[in-house]
C-alpha positions as semicolon CSV with decimal commas, in nm:
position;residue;x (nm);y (nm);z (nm)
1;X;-2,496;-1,367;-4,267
2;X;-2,113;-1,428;-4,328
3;X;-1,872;-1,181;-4,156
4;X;-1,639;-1,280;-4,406
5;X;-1,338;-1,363;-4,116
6;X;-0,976;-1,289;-4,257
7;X;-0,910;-1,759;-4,331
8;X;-0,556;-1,852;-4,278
9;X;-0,440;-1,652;-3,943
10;X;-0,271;-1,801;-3,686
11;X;-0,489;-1,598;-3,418
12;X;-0,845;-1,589;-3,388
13;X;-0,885;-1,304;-3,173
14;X;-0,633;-1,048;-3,056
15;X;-0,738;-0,843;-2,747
16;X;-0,560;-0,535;-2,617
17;X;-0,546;-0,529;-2,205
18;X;-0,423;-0,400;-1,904
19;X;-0,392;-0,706;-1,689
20;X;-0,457;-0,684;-1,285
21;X;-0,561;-0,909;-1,005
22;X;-0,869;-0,907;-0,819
23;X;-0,941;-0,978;-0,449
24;X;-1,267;-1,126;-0,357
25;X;-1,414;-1,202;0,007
26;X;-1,509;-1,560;0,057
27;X;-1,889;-1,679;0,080
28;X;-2,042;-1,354;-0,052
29;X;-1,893;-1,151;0,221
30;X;-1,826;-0,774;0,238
31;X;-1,443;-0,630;0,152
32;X;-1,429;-0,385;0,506
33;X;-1,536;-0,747;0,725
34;X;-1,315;-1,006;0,558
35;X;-0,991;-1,152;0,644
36;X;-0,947;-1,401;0,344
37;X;-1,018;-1,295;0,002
38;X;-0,990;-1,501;-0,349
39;X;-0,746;-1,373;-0,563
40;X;-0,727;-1,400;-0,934
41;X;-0,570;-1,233;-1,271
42;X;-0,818;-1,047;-1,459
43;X;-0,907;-0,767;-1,674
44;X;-1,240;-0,725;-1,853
45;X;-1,051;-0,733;-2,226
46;X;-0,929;-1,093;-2,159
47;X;-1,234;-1,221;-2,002
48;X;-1,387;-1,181;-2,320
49;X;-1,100;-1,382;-2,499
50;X;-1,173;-1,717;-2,237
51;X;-1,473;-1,817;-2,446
52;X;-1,256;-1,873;-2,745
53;X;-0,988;-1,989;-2,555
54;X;-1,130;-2,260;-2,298
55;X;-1,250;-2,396;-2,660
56;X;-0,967;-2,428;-2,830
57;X;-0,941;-2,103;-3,063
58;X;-0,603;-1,951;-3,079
59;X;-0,634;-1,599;-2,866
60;X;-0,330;-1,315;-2,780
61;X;-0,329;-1,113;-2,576
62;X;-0,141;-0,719;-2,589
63;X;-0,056;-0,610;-2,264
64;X;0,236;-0,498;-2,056
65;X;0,380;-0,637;-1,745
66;X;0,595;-0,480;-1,447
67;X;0,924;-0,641;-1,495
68;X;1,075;-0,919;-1,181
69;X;0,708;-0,850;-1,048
70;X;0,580;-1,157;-0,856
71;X;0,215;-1,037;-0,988
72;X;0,334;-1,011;-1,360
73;X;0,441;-1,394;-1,268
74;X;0,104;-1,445;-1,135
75;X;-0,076;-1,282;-1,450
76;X;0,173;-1,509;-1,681
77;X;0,082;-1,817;-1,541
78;X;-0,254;-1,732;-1,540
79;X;-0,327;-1,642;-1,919
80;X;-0,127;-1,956;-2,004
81;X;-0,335;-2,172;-1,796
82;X;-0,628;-1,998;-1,998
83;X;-0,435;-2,132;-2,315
84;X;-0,386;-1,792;-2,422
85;X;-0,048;-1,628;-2,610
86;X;0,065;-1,310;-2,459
87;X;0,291;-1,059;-2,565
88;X;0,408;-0,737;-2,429
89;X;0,741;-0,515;-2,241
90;X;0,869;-0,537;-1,891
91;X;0,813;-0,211;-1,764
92;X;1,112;-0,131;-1,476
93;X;0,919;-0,085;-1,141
94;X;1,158;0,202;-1,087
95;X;1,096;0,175;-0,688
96;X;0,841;0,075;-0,468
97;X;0,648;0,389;-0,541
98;X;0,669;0,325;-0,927
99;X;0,467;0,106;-1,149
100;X;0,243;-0,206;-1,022
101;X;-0,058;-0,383;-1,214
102;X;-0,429;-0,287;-1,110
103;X;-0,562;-0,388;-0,822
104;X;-0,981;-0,499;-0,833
105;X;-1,164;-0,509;-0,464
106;X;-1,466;-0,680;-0,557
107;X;-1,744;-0,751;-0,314
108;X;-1,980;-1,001;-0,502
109;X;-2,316;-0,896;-0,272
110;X;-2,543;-1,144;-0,113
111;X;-2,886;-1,203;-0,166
112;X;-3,051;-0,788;-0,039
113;X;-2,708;-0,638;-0,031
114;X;-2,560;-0,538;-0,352
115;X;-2,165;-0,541;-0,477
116;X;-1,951;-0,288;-0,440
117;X;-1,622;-0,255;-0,621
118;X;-1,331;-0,055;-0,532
119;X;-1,056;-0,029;-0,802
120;X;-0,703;0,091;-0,672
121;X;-0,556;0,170;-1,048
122;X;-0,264;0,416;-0,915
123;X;0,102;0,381;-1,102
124;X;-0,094;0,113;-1,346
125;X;0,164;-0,001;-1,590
126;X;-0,131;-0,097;-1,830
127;X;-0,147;0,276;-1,889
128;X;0,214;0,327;-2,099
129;X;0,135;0,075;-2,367
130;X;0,250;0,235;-2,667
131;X;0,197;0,132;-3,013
132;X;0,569;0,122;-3,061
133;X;0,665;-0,162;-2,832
134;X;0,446;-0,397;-3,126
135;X;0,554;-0,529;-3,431
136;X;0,193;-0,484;-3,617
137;X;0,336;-0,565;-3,965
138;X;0,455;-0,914;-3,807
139;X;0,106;-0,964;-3,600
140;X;-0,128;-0,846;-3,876
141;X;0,042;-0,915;-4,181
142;X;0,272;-1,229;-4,072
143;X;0,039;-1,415;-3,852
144;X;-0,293;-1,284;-3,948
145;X;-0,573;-1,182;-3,716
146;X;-0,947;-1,242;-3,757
147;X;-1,090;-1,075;-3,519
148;X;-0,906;-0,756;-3,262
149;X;-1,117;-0,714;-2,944
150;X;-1,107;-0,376;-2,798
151;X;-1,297;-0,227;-2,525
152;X;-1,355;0,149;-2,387
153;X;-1,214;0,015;-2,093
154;X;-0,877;-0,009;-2,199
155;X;-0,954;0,225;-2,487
156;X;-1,007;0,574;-2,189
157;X;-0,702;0,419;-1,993
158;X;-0,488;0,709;-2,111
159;X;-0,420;0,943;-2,379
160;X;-0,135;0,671;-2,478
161;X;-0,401;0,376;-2,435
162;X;-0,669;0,564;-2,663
163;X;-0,403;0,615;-2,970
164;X;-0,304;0,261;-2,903
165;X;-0,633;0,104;-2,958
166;X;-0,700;0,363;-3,309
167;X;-0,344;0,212;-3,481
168;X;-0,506;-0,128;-3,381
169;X;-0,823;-0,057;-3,515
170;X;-0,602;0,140;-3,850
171;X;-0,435;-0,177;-3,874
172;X;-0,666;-0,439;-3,856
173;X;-0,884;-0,229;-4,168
174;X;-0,558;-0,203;-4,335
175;X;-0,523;-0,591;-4,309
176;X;-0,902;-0,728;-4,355
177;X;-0,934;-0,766;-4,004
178;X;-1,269;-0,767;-3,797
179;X;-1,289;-0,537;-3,540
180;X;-1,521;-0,559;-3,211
181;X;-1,543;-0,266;-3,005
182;X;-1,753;-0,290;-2,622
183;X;-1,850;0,068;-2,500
184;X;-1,788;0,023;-2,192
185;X;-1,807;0,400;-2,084
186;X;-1,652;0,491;-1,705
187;X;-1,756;0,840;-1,589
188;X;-1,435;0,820;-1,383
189;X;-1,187;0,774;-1,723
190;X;-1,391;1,037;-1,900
191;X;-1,388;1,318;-1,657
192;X;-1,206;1,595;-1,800
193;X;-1,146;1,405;-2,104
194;X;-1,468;1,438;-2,259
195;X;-1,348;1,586;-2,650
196;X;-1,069;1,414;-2,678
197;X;-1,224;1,025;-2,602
198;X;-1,492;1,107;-2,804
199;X;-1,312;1,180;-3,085
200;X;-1,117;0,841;-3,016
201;X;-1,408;0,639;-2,956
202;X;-1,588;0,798;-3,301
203;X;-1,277;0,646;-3,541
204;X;-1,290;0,335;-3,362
205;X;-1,673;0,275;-3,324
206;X;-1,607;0,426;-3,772
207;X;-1,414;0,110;-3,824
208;X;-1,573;-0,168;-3,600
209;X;-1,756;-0,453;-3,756
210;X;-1,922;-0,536;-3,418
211;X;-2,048;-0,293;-3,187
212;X;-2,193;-0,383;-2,809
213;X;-2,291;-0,150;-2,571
214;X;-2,599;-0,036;-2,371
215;X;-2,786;0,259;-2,428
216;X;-2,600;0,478;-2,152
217;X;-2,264;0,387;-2,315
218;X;-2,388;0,481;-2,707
219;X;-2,504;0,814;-2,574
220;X;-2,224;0,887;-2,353
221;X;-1,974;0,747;-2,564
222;X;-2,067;0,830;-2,912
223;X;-2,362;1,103;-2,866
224;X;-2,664;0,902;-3,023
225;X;-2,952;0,990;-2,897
226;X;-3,151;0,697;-2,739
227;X;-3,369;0,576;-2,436
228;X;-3,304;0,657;-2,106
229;X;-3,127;0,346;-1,938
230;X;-3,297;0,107;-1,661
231;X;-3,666;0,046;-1,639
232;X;-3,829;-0,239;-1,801
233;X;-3,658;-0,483;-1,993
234;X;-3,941;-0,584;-2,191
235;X;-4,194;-0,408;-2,427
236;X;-4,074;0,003;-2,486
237;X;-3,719;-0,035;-2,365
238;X;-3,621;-0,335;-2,645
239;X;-3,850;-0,115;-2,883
240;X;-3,633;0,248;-2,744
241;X;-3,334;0,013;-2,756
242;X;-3,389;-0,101;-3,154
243;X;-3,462;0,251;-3,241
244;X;-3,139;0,377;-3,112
245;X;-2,947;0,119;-3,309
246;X;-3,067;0,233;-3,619
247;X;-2,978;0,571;-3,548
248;X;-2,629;0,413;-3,505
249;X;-2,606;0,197;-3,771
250;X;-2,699;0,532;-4,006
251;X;-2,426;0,706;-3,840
252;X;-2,153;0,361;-3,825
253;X;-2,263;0,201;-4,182
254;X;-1,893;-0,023;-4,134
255;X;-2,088;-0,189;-3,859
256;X;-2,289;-0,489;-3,869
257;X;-2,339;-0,629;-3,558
258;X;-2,472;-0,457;-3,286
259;X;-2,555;-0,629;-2,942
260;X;-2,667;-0,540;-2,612
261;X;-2,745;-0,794;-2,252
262;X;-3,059;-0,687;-2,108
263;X;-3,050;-0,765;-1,685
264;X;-3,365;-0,714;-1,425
265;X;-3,203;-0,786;-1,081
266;X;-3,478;-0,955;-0,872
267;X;-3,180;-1,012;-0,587
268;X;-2,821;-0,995;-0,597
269;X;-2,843;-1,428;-0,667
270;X;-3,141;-1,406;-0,886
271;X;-3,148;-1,189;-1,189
272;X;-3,334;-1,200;-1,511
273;X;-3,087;-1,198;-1,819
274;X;-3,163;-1,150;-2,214
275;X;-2,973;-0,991;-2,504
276;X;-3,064;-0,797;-2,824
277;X;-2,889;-0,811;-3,145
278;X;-2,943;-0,655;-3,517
279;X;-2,701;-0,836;-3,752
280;X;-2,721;-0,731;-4,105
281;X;-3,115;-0,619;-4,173
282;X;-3,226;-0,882;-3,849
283;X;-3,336;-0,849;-3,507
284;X;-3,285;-1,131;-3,276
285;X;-3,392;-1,121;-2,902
286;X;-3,323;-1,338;-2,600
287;X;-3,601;-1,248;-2,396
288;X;-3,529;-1,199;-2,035
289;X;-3,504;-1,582;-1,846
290;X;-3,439;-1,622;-1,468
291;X;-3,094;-1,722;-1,399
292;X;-2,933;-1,769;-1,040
293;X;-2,594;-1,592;-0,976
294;X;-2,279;-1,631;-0,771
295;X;-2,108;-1,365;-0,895
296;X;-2,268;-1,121;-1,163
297;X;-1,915;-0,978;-1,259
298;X;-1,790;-1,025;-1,557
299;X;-2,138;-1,191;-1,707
300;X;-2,096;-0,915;-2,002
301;X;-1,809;-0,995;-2,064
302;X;-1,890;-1,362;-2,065
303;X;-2,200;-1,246;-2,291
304;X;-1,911;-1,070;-2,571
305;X;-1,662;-1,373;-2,570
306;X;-1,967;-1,639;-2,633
307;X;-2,102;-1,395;-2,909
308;X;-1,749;-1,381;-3,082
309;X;-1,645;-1,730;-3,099
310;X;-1,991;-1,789;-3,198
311;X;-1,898;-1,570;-3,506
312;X;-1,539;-1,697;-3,549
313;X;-1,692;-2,014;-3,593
314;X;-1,921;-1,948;-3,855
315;X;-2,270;-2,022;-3,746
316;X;-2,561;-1,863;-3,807
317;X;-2,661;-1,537;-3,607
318;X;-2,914;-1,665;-3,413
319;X;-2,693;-1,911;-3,292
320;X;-2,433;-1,583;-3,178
321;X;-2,713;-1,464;-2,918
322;X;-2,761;-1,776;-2,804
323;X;-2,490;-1,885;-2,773
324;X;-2,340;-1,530;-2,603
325;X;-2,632;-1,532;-2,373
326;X;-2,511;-1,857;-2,262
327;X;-2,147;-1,799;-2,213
328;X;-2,287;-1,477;-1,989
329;X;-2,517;-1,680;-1,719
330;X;-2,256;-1,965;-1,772
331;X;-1,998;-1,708;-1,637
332;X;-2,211;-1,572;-1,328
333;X;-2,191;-1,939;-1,186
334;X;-1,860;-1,912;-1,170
335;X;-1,623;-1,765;-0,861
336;X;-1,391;-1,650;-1,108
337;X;-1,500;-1,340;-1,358
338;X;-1,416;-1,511;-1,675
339;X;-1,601;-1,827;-1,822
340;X;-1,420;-2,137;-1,829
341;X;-1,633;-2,400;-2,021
342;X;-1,508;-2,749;-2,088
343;X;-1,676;-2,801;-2,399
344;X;-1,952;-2,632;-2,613
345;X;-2,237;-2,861;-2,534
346;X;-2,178;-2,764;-2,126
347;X;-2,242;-2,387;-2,337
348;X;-2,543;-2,555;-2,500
349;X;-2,649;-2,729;-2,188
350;X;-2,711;-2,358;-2,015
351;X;-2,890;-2,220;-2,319
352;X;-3,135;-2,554;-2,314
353;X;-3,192;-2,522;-1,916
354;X;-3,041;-2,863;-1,877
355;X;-2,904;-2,906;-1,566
356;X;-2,943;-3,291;-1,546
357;X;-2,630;-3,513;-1,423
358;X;-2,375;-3,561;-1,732
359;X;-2,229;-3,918;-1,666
């Protein structure tokens, strides 16, 4: 199968984002007990672009920064070092009690105790981008995009968010652009909101090529009728799963690709992790394998950017859920919730379960 990619663009994938840091206790510890915590630049929309990235694929990112902000610095220096492009305005803080970027508390869990995250997203410049502080002729049209990664993250951020991510999604149809939307539904963005995101998330979802989601988030978000979520992995949940995504592709022809991760958690270090994809008239399945975790966060999104840059490279889809399934365990090794491979065989390496010495 042949997505049929947009050739000749100078980005590979273009990924909308409001960009925050997150604060993480040391050895597995929880937030309320520690007194040193790792901090990093993150948001969920350009963990998914590090896959491409880390391997050499051109990736911007849209986003917008608190101007003179030490943080904005931190974020800057942060997608560079992730060899990404960024563009975006410098928001005035207008005071201390103005705008700031996100802020993540994220306790990874240990072993019995599970993580708990607490996210402090008051004043969140990420909230006012705005479709007019883009040049989308120049992006679309002058550089050329294969691929715009959206999520519902970013897309229920706020009512200026949601129409920013449908002229993205208007533009990239416009221009022959692919467009992958994640779910991602937050009972906490959609409360109160309910008509008005689901309208948003129904034109986007109408002109994605490659939709991923669970089954919570295609009921929630797009009212199609499925399994309940949880349970088994195996057996009647893959078979509940595959009948909901033919409800959806009947009611989202545009799309092609549809993609879920399937997780068992055994203990917070030891989970069981698959995937499930229909591409074109084909099912391919991962089936549930025992991987060991330092930090589950951010393994979806891990799971996304391996299945894209799978696809912008032009393999065959097998090799996609493979090769997303992957970049997902390859990212729950990792202290940091986006996946930083060196090369694609250290990819290839997790998907084989060889984890011999490389000299």
């Amino acid at each position: 199968m042949n997505m049929e990619l947009r050739k000749n663009s100078a980005i590979a994938l273009l990924i909308p984002t409001s960009m925050g840091i997150r604060l993480t206790p040391m050895e597995g510890q929880p937030v309320h007990s520690s007194r040193n915590f790792f901090m990093q630049a993150t948001s969920a929309e350009s963990n998914v672009g590090s896959v491409a990235s880390y391997l050499g694929l051109p990736v911007r990112v849209l986003t917008s920064f608190v101007k003179d902000s030490p943080i904005a610095r931190i974020i800057k220096d942060n997608l560079a070092s992730r060899h990404m492009t960024f563009e975006g305005p410098e928001v005035p803080q207008g005071g201390p009690w103005g705008y700031r970027h996100q802020i993540n508390m994220a306790d990874s869990g240990y072993g019995s105790r599970g993580p708990r995250v607490w996210n402090d997203r008051a004043g969140e410049v990420g909230r006012t981008l705005n479709v007019k502080d883009f040049d989308l002729d120049r992006i679309f049209t002058g550089e050329g995009v294969q691929i715009v990664h959206m999520s519902g993250l970013i897309g229920a951020l706020s009512p200026e968010t949601g129409e920013f991510c449908l002229e993205l999604a208007r533009a990239a149809k416009k221009n022959g652009t692919r467009v992958s939307f994640d779910l991602n539904y937050r009972a906490s963005f959609w409360k109160g909101r309910e008509k008005e995101l689901r309208e948003i998330f129904t034109e986007i979802a109408g002109a994605a090529d490659i939709l991923v989601g669970n089954e919570e988030d295609f009921q929630l978000c797009l009212g199609i009728e499925g399994p309940e979520a949880g349970g088994k992995l195996l057996g009647a949940k893959i078979d509940g799963f595959k009948g909901m995504m033919e409800k959806v592709k009947k009611a989202f022809p545009s799309a092609s690709v549809f993609a879920t991760t399937l997780r068992e958690v055994v203990n917070v270090n030891h989970h069981l992790w698959g995937a499930v994809m229909s591409a074109g008239n084909k099912w391919y399945i991962v089936e549930p394998r025992d991987i060991r975790v330092l930090d589950r966060i951010g393994g979806g999104d891990g799971f996304v950017g391996g299945l894209l840059y799978a696809i912008l490279k032009n393999w065959e889809p097998g090799k996609w859920l493979q090769f997303g399934w992957a970049s997902g365990a390859f990212t729950a090794t990792m202290l940091t919730d986006y996946c930083q491979p060196a090369d694609e065989d250290q990819v290839w390496s997790v998907w084989r379960g060889n984890v011999r010495v490389k000299r």
